[in-house]
C-alpha positions in Angstrom: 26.2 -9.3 16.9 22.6 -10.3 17.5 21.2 -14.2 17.5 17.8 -15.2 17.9 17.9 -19.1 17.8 15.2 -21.1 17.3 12.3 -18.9 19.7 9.1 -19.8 21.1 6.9 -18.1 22.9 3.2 -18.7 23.5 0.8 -16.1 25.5 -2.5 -17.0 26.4 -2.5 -20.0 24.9 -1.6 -18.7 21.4 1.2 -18.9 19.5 3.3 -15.8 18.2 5.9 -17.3 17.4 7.7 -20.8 16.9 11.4 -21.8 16.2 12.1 -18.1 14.4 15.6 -17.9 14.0 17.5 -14.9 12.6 21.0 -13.3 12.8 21.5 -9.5 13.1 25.6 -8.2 12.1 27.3 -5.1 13.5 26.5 -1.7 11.6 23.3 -3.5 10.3 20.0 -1.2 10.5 17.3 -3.0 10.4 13.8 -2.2 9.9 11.4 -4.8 12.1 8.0 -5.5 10.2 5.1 -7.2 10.7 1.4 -7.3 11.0 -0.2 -5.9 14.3 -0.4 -8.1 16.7 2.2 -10.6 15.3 4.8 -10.3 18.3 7.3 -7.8 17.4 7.2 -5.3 20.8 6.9 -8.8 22.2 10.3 -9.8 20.5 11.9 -6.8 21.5 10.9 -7.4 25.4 13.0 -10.6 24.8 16.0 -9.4 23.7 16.1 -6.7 26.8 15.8 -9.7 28.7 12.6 -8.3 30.1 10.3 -12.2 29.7 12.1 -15.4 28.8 10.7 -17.5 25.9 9.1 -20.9 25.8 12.0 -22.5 24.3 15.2 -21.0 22.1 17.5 -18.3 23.3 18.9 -15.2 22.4 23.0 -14.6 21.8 24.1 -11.4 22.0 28.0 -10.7 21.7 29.9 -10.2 25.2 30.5 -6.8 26.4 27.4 -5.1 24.0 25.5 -2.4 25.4 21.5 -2.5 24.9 19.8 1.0 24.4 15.9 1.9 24.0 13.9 4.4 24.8 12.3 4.6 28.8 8.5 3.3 28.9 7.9 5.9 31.2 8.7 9.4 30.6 11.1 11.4 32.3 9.5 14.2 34.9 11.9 15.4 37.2 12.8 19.4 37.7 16.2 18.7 36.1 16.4 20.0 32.1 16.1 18.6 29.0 19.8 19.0 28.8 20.7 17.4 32.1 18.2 14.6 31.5 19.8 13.7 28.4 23.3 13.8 29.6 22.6 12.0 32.2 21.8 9.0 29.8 25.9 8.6 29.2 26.2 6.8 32.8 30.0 6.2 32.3 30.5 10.6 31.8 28.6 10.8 34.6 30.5 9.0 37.1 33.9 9.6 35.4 32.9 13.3 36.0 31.5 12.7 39.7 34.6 10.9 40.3 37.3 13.3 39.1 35.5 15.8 41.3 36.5 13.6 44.5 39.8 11.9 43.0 43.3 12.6 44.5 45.5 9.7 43.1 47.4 11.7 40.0 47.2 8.0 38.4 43.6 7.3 38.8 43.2 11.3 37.9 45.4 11.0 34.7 43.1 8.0 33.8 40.0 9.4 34.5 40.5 12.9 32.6 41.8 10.2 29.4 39.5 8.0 29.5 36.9 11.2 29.3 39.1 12.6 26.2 38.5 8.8 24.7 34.5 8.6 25.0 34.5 12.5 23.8 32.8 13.8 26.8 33.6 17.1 26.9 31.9 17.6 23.6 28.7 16.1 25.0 26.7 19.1 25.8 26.8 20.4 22.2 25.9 16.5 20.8 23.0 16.5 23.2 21.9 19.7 22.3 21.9 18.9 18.7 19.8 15.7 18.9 17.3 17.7 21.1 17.3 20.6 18.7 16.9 17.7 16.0 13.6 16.7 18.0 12.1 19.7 17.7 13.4 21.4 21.0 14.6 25.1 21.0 17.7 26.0 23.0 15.4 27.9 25.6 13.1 24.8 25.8 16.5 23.0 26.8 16.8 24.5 30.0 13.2 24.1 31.1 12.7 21.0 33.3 10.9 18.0 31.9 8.4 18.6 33.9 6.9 21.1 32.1 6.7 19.5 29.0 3.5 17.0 28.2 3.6 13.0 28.1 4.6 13.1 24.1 6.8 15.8 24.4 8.6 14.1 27.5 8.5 10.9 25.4 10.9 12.9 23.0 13.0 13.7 25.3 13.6 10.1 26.7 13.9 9.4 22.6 17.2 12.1 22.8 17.9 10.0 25.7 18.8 6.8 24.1 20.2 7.9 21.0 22.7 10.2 22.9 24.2 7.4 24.8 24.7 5.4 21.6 24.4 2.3 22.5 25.6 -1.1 21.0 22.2 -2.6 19.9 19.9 0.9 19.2 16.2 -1.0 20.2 12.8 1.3 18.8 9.6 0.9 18.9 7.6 2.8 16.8 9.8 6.1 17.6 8.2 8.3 14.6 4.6 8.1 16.9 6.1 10.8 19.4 7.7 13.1 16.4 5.9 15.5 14.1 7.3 15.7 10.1 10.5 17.1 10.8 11.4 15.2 13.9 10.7 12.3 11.6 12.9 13.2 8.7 15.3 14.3 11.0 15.4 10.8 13.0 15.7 9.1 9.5 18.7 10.7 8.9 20.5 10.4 12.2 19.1 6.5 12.5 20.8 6.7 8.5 24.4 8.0 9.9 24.1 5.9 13.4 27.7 3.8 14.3 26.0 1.1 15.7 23.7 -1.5 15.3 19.8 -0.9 15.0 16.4 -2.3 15.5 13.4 -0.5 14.6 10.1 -1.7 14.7 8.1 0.8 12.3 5.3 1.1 9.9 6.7 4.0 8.4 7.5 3.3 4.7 9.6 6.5 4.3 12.1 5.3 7.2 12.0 1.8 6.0 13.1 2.9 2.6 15.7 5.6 3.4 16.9 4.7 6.6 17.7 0.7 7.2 20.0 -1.7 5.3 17.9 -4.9 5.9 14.2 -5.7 6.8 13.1 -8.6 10.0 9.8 -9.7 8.8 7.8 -11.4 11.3 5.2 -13.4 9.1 3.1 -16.8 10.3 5.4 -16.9 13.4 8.4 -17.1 11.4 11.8 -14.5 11.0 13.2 -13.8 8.0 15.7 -11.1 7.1 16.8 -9.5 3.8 18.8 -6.9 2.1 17.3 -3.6 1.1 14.4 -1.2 2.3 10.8 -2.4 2.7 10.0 -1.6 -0.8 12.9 -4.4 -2.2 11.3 -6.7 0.7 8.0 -6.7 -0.5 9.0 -6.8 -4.2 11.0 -10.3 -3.2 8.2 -11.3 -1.2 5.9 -11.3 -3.7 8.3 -13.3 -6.2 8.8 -15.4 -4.4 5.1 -16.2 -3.2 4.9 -16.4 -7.4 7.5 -18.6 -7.3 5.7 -20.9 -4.6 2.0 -20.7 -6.3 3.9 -21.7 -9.6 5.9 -24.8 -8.2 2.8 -25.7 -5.7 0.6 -26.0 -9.4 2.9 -28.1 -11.2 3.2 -30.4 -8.4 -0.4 -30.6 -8.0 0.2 -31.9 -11.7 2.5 -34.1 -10.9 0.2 -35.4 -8.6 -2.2 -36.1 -10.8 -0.5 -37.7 -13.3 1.2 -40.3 -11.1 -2.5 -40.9 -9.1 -3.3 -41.8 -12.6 -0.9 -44.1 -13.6 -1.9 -46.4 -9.9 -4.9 -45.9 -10.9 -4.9 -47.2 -14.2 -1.9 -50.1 -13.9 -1.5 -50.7 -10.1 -3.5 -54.1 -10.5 -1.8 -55.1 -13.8 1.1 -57.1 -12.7 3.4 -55.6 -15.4 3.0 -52.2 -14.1 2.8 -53.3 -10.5 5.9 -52.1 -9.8 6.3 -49.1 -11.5 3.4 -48.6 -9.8 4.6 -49.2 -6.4 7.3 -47.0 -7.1 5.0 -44.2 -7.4 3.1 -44.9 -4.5 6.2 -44.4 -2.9 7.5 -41.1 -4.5 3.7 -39.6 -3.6 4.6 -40.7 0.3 7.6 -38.6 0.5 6.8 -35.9 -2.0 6.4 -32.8 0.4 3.7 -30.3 -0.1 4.6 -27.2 -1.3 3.7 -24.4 1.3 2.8 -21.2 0.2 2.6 -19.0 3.7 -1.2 -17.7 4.6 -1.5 -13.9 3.9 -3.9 -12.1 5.8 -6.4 -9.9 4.1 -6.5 -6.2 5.0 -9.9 -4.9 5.3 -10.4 -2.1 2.9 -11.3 1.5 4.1 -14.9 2.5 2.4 -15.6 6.6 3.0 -19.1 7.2 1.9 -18.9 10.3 -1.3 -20.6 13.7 -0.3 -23.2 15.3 -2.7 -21.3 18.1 -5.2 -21.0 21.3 -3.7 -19.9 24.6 -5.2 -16.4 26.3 -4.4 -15.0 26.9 -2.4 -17.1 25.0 0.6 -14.1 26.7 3.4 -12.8 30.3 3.1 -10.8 31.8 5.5 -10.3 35.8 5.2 -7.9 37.7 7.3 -8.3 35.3 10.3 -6.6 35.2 13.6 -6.4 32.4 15.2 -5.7 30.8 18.6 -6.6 30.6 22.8 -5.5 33.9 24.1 -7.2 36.7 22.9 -4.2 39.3 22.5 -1.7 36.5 21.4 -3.2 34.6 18.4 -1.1 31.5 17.6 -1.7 32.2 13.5 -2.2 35.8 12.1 -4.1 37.3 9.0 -4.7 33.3 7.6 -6.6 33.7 4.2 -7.0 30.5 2.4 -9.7 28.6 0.9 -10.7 24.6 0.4 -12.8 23.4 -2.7 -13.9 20.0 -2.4 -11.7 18.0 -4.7 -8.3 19.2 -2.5 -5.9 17.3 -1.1 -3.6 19.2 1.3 -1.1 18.3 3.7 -0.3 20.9 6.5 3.1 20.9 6.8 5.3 22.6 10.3 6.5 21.4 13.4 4.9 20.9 16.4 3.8 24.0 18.5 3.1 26.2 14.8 -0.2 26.3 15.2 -1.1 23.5 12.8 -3.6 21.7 14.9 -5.4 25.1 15.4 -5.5 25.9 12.1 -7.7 22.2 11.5 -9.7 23.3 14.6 -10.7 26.3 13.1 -11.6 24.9 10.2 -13.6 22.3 11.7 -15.8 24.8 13.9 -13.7 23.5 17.3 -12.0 27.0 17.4 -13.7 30.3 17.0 -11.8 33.0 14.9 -10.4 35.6 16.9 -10.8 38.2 14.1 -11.6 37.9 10.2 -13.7 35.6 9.5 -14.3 31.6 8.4 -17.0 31.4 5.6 -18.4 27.9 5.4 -21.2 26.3 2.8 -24.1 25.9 4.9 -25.0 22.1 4.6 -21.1 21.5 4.7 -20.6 18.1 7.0 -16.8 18.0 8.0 -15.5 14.4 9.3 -12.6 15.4 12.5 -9.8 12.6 13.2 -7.5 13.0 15.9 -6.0 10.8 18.5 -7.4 12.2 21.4 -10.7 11.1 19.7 -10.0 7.6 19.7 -8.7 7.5 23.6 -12.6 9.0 23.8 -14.7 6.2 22.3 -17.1 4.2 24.8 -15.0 1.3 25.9 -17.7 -0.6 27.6 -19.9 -0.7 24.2 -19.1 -2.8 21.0 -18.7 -1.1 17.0 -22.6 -2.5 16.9 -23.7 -0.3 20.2 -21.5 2.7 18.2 -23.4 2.2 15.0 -27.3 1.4 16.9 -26.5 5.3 18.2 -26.4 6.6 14.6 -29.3 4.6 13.4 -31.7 4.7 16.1 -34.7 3.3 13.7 -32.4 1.1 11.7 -33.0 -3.1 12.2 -30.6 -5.1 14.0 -29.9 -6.6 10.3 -29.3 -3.1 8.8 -26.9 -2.1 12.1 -25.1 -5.5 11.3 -24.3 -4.8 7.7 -23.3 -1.2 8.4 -21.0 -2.3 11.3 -19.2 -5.4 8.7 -19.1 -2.3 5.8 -17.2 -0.1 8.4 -14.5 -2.9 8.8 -16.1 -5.0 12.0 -17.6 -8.3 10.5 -19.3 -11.2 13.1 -15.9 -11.9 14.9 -15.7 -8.7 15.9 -19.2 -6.5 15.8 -19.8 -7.2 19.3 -15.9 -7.0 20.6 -15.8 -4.4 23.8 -14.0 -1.5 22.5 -11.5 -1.7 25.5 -10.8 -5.2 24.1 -9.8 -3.7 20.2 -6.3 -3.1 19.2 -5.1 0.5 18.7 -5.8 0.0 14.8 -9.2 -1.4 15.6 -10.0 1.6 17.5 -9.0 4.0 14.6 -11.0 1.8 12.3 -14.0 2.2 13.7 -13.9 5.7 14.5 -12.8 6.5 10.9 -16.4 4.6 10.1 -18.1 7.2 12.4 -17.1 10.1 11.4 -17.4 9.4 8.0 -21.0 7.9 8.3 -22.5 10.3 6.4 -20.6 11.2 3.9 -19.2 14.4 4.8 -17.6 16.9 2.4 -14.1 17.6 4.3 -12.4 14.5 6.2 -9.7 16.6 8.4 -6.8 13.6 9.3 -4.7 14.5 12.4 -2.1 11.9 12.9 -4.3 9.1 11.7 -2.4 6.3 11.1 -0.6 5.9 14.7 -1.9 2.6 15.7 -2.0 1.5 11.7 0.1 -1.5 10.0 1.5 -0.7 6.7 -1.2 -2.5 4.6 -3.6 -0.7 6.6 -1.9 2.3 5.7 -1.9 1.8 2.2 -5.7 0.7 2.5 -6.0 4.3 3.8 -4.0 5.5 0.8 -6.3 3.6 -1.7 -9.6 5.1 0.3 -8.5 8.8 0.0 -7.7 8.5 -3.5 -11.7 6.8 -4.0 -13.1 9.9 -1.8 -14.6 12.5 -3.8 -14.6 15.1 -0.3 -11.7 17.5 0.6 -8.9 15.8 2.6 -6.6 17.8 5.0 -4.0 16.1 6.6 -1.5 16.2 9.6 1.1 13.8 9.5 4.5 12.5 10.3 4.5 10.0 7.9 6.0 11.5 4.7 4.9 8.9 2.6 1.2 9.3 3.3 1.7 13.0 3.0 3.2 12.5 -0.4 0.7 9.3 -1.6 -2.2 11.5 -0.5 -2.0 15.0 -1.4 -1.3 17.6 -4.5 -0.9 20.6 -2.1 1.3 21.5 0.5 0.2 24.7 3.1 3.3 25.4 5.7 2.5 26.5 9.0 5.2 28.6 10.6 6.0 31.9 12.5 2.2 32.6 13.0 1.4 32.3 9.4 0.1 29.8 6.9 1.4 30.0 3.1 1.3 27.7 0.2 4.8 25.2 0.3 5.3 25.0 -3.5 7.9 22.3 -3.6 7.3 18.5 -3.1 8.0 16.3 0.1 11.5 15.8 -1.3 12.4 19.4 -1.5 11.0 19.9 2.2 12.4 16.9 3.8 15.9 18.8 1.8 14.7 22.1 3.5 14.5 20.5 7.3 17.5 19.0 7.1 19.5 22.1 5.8 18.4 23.8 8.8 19.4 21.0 11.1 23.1 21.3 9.5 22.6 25.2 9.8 21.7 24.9 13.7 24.8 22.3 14.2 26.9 24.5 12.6 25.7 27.6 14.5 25.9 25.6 17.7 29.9 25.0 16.8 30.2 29.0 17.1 30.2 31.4 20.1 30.1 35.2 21.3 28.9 38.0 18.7 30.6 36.6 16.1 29.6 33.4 16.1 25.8 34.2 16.2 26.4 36.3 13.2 27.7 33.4 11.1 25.0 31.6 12.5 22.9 33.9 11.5 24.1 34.6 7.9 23.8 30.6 7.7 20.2 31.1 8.3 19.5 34.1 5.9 21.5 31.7 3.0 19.0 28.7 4.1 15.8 30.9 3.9 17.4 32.1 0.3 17.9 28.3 -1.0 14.1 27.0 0.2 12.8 30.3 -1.6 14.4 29.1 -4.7 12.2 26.2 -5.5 8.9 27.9 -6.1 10.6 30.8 -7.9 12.4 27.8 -10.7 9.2 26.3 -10.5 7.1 29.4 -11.6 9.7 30.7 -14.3 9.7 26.5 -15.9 6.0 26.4 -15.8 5.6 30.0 -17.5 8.5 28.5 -20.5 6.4 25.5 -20.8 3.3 27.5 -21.2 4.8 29.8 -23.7 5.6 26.9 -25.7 2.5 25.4 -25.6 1.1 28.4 -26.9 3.7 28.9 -29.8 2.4 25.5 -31.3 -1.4 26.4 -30.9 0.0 29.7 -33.3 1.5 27.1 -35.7 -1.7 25.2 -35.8 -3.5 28.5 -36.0 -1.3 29.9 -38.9 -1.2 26.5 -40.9 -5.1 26.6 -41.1 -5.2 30.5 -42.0 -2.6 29.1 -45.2 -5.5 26.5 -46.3 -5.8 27.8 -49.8 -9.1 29.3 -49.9 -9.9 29.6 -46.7 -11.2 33.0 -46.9 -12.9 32.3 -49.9 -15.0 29.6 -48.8 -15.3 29.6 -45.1 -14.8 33.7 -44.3 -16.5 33.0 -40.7 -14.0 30.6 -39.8 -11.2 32.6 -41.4 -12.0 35.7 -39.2 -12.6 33.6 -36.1 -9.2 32.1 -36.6 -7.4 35.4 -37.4 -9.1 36.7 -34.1 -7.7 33.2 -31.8 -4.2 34.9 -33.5 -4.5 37.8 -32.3 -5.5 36.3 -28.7 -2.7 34.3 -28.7 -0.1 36.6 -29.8 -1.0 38.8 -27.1 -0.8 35.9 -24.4 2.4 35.1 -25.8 3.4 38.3 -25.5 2.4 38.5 -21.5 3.5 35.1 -20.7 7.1 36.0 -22.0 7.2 39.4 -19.7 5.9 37.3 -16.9 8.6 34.7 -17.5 11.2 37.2 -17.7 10.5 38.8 -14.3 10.2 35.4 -12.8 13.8 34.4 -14.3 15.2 37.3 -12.8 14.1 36.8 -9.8 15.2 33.2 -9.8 18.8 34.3 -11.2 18.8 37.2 -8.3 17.8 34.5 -5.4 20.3 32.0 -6.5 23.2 34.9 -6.3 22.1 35.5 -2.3 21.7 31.9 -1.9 25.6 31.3 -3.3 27.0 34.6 -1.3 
């Protein structure tokens, strides 16, 4: 399908990458990884045909189409829906010809050929991958125009993947989606014909989604079976298998430096000495490839404070005042949580965290804060507003006016910006740099609640998991926004679900979620199949037996934990009862007796509760499941 032979290409004088060769096969989805900066956008610009390398070329079988996703975004007046059906050229002129045709041959081969590419079922396909993207059916018909740059840069997304191309090129395509439209993507890139090339960091997709990873590593390509997770497990055998042979040749070495040494001027050992002279000449060194160090993440601990440091009682939230965006939100934060804010995109759940964070005022009810509470606010448009002219030094100096240029020096290297790099413009940092060092300043002084929204856009995957590693260090609260499910599950022990203008615990796990968006994406296909009254109702009843299934979770959940608890309290009663049988015990030790006979008591009765309150919650499991099934 795909051939990259032998490629070079140099910019500025350095190398990214030299003689990487690698062969891609129809069907094959493949996950591109590599460290920032190592060349992979670069790599993709090649195989559009966009530069030309140094030296090498690039084979791609005759008559394949190229797909990916529009640098700019579309902004016309036409809709969503006409933008994206628009991306299926051949439909469209097939369709503008047969308008104008009057040959009954050409017409009969037109209106075939449009039965053959399945156009007339196009509209409902491109609705579905929009809807998939987080687009209503009324958004549909608004022009792009009136969407913002990220939501526009979905839309070109639904672009590319509706007209299906040969060779499926992404770059980074989970940075314009939210959660869902993540999960969803994974599955449709999962089910996709064709051929696919995805540059990502995200470890979920990488996992779930791909069949074989491209590693770009020290200017080389290799490729491999498997998701990121087999690839890194190989990798690192096989770098154990590299430090082991490079130590017993070193060995070798040694011994056979040794024996010239010792016999190369006794003339009968000369030439078994010689001979070894020899084999050390063409002996080639074992090369174990240079891996570059991730600089930790290092949030400074807040001081204890007591709970809950955030609660929110009866709290409307949002910009208009007689249209709040959430309604009645009553929730609290004590400093050792970890939540992720689950929803899609336009529920509210970046207002929620501005609420939190003192950015947004509280329409009505009320926000209750500690008062000495620092809280640490990440969020992308943050990074666009760091002061490109001045260095991470000049950024530190301004939060320790009396500190010494030695002290500024050691804080800046602690935050992640060493020598090399302390006095780098920001306008001259990568996008990772740049969330570095802001994650440094807002953290400075140790705040109580870091609040995370979309942090690791411009991140690597070792920086990610260097993130990962510094959240589970932190003593603060942590609440996080993000479409990286893997993060979301790595990080937190809570789940809060933003949607229809109120926030409630999730009490299922990332898996049961990711389960619960992608029902309702099979619900909407199948709903989008139907038509007139009838229709919507089976669309609807589809709906009701979705909401029914997600509500079953948390209702198994509850009635297991409340078993498990009744049995952990049956064997305290056996402990309890085989100390009151000590032969005796009331004889000799009557306080203890009575103090044991009252912990019976106790625990009979919480027995006795537990069971009623497992019961109800079993019936209303059991009476769940039956809607769910009907």
């Amino acid at each position: 399908m795909l051939h990259l032979n032998d490629l070079t290409y140099r910019i500025e004088g350095r190398t990214l990458f030299e003689q990487a060769t690698a062969a891609i096969s129809d069907g094959w989805k493949v996950g591109f990884v590599g460290r920032n900066g190592a060349g992979k956008s670069t790599m993709l610009r090649l195989i559009r045909d966009e530069i030309s390398p140094d030296d090498g070329s690039i084979t791609l079988r005759k008559g394949r189409r190229i797909g990916s996703v529009a640098q700019e975004a579309p902004s016309s007046q036409d809709s969503l829906l006409e933008t994206v059906l628009a991306a299926d050229t051949e439909r469209t002129a097939l369709f503008k010809e047969a308008e104008t045709a009057t040959d009954p041959t050409r017409i009969a081969e037109i209106q075939m050929r449009l039965t053959d590419i399945d156009a007339h079922s196009a509209e409902a396909r491109a609705a579905t991958i929009l809807a998939g993207l987080g687009f209503s059916h009324e958004e549909q018909a608004r022009p792009c125009a009136d969407f913002s740059g990220g939501w526009r840069m979905r839309v070109a997304l639904a672009a590319v993947l509706f007209s299906a191309p040969d060779l499926l090129l992404l770059d980074e395509p989970t940075n314009y989606l939210d959660l869902e439209g993540a999960l969803w993507l994974e599955s449709y890139i999962k089910r996709y014909p064709y051929t696919a090339l995805i540059v990502s960091h995200d470890r979920g997709l990488l996992n779930s989604a791909v069949t074989h990873i491209l590693a770009l590593e020290n200017g080389k390509l290799t490729i491999s079976p498997g998701g990121y997770d087999t690839y890194e497990r190989r990798r690192a055998e096989q770098r154990a298998q590299l430090v082991s042979q490079a130590s017993k040749q070193e060995d070798a070495k040694r011994h056979m430096e040794s024996f010239i040494a010792r016999f190369k001027a006794k003339a009968s050992k000369a030439k078994q000495a010689q001979s070894r002279i020899k084999m050390l000449e063409k002996m080639k060194d074992v090369v174990i490839p240079l891996t570059e160090r991730t600089i930790p993440f290092n949030f400074p601990n807040p001081k204890a404070m007591a709970p809950p440091i955030v609660r929110v009682a009866e709290a409307n939230l949002g910009y208009g005042e007689n249209d709040p965006v959430l309604k009645k939100v009553t929730l609290r934060i004590d400093q050792d949580d970890r939540i992720a804010i689950l929803g899609a995109n336009g529920q509210g759940k970046s207002t929620l965290v501005k609420a939190i964070s003192g950015r947004l005022k509280a329409q009505a009810g009320n926000i209750y804060k500690h008062k000495k509470l620092q809280i640490a606010y990440f969020s992308q448009h943050q990074v666009d507003e760091l002061k490109l002219k001045k260095s991470p030094y000049d950024h530190v100096k301004e939060l320790m006016p009396e500190g010494t240029e030695a002290e500024i020096r050691a804080r800046t290297a602690q935050i992640g910006f060493g020598p090399e790099k302390a006095d780098t413009k920001v306008e001259k940092l990568s996008g990772g740099e740049k969330a570095r060092l802001l994650f440094g300043l807002i953290t400075f002084d140790g705040p109580h609640i870091m609040i995370l929204d979309e942090p690791t856009n411009h991140l690597d995957i070792d920086s990610r998991e260097a993130l990962i590693h510094a959240l589970s260090d932190y003593t603060g609260a942590v609440l996080l926004i993000t479409h990286d499910a893997w993060l979301a599950e790595a990080c937190a022990d809570r789940f809060w679900l933003v949607k229809d203008k109120a926030v409630t615990p999730w009490e299922g796990d990332m898996s049961e979620y990711r389960q619960l968006i992608l029902d309702a994406g099979k619900t909407q296909k199948s709903g989008d199949k139907t038509s007139g009254p009838a229709g919507g109702n089976q669309a609807e009843q589809r709906r009701i037996a979705a909401a029914a299934r997600a509500a079953l979770s948390p209702l198994k959940k509850k009635a297991e934990k409340l078993e498990a608890e009744i049995e952990k309290l049956s064997e305290h009663l056996e402990k309890i009862d085989a100390a009151l049988a000590e032969p005796g015990l009331f004889e000799n030790n009557l306080d203890r007796a009575t103090k044991l006979s009252k912990q019976r008591s106790e625990t009979e009765k919480k027995i006795a509760e537990t069971e009623e309150a497992w019961l109800e919650a079993g019936e209303a499991y059991e009476t769940a499941k039956a809607e769910a099934e009907n």
